[in-house]
N, C-alpha and C positions, 0 to 999 in steps of 0.2 A: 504493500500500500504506500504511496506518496504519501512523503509527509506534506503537512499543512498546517493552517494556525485554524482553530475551530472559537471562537468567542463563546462562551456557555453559562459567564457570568454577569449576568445582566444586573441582576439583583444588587450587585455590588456599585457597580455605577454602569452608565451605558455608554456607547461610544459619542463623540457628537452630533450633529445633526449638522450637514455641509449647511446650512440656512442660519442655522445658529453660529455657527462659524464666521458666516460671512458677518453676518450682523455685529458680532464680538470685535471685528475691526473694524470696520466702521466708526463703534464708538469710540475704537483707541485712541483714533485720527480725529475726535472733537477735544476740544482744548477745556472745553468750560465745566465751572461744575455747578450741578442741577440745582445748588441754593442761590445763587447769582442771577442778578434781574437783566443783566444785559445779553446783547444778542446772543454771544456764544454761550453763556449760561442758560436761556430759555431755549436753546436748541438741546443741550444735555438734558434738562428737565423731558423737553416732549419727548425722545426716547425714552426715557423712562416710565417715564405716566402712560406711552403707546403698550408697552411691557407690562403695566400693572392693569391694565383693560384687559390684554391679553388672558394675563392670569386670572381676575374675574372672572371671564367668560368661562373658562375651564374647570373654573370650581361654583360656579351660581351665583356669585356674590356679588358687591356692589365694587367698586374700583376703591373709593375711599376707606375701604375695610379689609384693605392688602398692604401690611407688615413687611417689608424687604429685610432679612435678614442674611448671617450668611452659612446660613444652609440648615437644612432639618434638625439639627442639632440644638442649635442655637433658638429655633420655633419653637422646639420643644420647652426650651428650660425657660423660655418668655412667656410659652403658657400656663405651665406652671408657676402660677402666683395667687396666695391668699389673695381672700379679699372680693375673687370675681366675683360677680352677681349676673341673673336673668331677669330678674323678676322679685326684688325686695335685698332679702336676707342673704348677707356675703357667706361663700364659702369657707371654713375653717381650716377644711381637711382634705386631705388627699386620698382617692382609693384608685389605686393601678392595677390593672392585670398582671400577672404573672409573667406574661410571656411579652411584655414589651421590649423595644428599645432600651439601651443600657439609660439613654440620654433622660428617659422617661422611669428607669430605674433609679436613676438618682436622686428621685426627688421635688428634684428646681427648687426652688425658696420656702419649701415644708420645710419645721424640724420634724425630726425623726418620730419622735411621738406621735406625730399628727398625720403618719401616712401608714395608711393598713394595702395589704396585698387579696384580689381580686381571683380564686383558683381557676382553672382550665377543664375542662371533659378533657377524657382520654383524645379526643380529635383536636383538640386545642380548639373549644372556643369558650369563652367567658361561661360558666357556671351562673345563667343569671337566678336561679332561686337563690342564692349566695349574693349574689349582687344586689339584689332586691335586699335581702334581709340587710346587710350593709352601709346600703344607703337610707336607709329606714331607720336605721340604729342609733344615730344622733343628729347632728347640728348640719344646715347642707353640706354638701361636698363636692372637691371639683374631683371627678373623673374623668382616668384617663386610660383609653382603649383603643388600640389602631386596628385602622379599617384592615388591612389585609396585613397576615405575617411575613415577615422578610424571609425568616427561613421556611416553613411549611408553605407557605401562600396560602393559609387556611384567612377567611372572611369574616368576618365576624359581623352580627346583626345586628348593626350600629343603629339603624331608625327605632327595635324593639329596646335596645339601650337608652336611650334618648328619653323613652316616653318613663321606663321606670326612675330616670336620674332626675327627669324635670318635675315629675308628677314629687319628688321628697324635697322639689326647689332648690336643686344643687344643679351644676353647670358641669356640661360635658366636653370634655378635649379627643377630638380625636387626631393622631398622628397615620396621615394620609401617605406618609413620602415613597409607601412601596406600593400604594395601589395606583397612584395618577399617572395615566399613561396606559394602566392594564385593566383597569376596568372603569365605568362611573363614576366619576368624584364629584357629587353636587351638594354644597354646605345644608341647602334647602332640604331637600330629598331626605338627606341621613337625620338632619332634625338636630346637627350638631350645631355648637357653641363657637370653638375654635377649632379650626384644620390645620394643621401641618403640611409643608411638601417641600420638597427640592428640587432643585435645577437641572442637576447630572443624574437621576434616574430618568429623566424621560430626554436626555441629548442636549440640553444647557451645559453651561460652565460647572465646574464645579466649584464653591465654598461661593452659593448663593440658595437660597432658598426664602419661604415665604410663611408667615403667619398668618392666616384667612378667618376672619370676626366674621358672626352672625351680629344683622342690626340692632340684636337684643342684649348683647352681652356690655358688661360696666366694668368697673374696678380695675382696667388692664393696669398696672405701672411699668415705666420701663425696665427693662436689664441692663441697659446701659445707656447711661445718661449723657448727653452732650448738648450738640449747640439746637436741639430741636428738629432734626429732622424726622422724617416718618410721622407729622402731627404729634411730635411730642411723644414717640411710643418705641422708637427705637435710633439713638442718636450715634453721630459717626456721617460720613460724606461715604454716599453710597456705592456700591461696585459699579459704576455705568454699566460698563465694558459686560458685567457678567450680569445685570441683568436684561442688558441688550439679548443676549445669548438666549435666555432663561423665556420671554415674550416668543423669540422666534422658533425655537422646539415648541411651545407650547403650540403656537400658531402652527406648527408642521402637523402636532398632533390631531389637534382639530379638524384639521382636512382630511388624514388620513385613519385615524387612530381607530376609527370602527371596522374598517376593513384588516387593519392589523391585528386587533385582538383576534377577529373571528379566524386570522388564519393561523395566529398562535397556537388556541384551543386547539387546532389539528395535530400541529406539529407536538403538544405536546401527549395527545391521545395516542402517535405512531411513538414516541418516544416511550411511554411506560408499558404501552403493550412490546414492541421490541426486547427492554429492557426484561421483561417474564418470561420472555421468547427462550431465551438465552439462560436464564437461573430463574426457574418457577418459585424460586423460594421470596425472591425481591418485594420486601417492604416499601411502599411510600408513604411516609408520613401525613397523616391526616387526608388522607382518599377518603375516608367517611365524610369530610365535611366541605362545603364549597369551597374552591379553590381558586386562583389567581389564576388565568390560563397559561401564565409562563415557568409557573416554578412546581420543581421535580427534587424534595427532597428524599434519598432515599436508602438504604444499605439491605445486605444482604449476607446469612449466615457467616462468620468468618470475617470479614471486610473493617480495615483498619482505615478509617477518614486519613490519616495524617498520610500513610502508604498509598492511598486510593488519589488522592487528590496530585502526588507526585507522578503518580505512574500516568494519568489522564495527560500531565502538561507532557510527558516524556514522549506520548503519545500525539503530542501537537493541538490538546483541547485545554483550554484553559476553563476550569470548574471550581468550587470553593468546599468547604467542608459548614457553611451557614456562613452566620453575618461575619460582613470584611473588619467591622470594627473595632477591633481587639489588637488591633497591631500587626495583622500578618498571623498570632498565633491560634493553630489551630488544640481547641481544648471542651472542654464538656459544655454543651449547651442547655442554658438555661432554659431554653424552651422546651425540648424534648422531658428536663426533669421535670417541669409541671405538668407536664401531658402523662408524668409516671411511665416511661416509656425505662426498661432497663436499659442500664448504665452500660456495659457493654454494647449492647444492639446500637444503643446514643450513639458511643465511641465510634460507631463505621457510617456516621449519616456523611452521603455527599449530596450537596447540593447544584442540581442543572437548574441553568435561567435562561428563557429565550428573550429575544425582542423583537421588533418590529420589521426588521428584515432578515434575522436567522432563517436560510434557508432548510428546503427537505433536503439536500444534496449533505449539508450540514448534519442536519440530526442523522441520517443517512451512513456519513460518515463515523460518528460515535456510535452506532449502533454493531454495526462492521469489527471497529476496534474492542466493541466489548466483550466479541466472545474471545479474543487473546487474553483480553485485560481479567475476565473474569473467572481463567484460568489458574489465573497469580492473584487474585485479589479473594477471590471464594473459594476455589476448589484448590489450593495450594499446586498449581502446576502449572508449568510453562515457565516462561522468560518473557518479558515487557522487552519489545525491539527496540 
């Protein structure tokens, strides 16, 4: 077999978008910056504000209640903040799902006392009789639940969320940055509070991303304070350049984005049927519950992630063992433990992610390669070429 380079981790960031690309120079070559009232300052501004329509339209919402920050990370820990309100009575407390983001792990501006953990079904989705009894349990609370998991691509039913979070007068967050791009993301529709997303999952720049209010939501305060920009909600002189980027993927997705999910979902139904073709034993995490059409986490009797994940790129596919956000290192994943899934079985998840142009010749290609690979990685034999 030729070697090749196969992309298969999308989930991790995605590649650019030539549109976004162009756009990212563009604004390198303006001079002005967007708080300046003069000519070349209100030209930097309209790319900007053209970029924050963009993202509205993407996510339901109004332009004046899009957050520029610099990347899901940083959404994250600005939506977490005492104090929100929807509707009267500020939130006190925090309740997370288990299987969030670390960024959403941490906290944000809770102390430690004041943040309880939300458990998972064995398919990783939110336990809501547990959620229910939680947010019923004291004082409102903001919750925090992401639309779709990074590493399972399991979905979570974020509008039946919503009604029990609003109905105990507490404010919902949800962190969107692994579903925009791969399925529906509409602030309206889910009945959420704040969204999350970033830039470089759907072919933006990377270290941009966006905070997205519902018209109901109060108490925002910044995270970091300066000369006022963002209407006072997030200060510092903005990335042009990367949110130029961040408007024109979005605007690419827009146009195309329904015809690429639908062809993903194929490629990845040939992908895990393949994958059993080859070792009938192969597990995918959370196949019981709805899924993300592009992510494939998965292992099978035997199969070491840190061994799996090397032997893949040896093989010219680049795949991850779950989230990139650990440093590179690959180690036990937190999501799989709340899903109660054994620690061992954990130990071999690898994670396949497509995108919007992964071809079948592509998946095609990995499928080929895995009855070598699954010689040395499951049934202890052969040699990796």
């Amino acid at each position: 077999m030729a070697k090749t380079r196969v992309y298969l981790d999308w989930n991790a960031t995605a590649p650019m978008r030539p549109q976004a690309k162009t756009a990212m120079m563009r604004a390198l070559d303006l001079v002005g910056n967007p708080s300046s009232i003069h000519a070349e300052g209100r030209a930097a501004r309209k790319i900007m504000e053209d970029a924050r329509v963009l993202v509205a339209e993407a996510t339901g919402a109004r332009s004046s209640d899009v957050v520029f920050t610099s990347g899901g990370t940083e959404a994250n820990a600005l939506a977490l903040t005492p104090g929100l309100r929807r509707d009267g009575e500020a939130a006190t407390r925090l309740i997370i799902s288990a299987i969030e983001h670390p960024s959403v792990l941490s906290g944000g501006r809770f102390a430690i006392e004041d943040i309880q953990s939300a458990p998972v079904t064995a398919s990783g989705i939110v336990d809501l009789d547990q959620l229910r009894a939680m947010v019923a349990g004291g004082p409102p609370a903001l919750v925090s639940v992401m639309l779709a998991n990074n590493e399972t691509g399991a979905i979570q039913p974020i509008p039946e969320i919503a009604e029990l979070v609003h109905a105990a007068h507490g404010v919902l967050h949800v962190d969107a940055v692994q579903a925009l791009g791969r399925m529906e993301v509409d602030i309206n529709k889910l009945q959420a509070d704040l969204i999350s997303i970033s830039s470089h999952k759907v072919g933006g720049a990377k270290g941009v991303g966006a905070l997205v209010l519902s018209d109901r939501l109060a108490g925002l305060e910044p995270l970091i304070e300066g000369g006022g920009q963002e209407k006072g909600r997030r200060g510092g002189t903005e990335n042009l350049p990367g949110i130029a980027s961040f408007g024109a993927a979005l605007a690419a997705h827009l146009e195309t984005g329904a015809a690429a999910i639908v062809r993903m979902q194929k490629l990845q139904n040939k992908l895990e049927a393949g994958l059993r073709a080859v070792v009938p034993e192969v597990t995918v995490f959370a196949s019981e519950a709805a899924r993300l059409p592009n992510t494939t986490l998965f292992t099978a009797p035997g199969m070491k992630a840190e061994t799996a994940v090397i032997a893949f790129d040896l093989e010219g596919m680049a795949v991850s063992s779950g989230s990139a956000c650990s440093s590179g290192k690959v180690k036990a994943s937190h999501v799989l433990a709340a899903m109660n899934v054994d620690s061992t079985m954990a130990r071999g998840a690898v994670r396949l992610s497509l995108g919007w142009d992964t071809t079948e010749a592509e998946v095609q290609y990995l499928l080929e390669a895995w009855i070598s690979l699954s010689n040395v990685l499951v049934k202890g034999t052969g040699v990796v070429a």
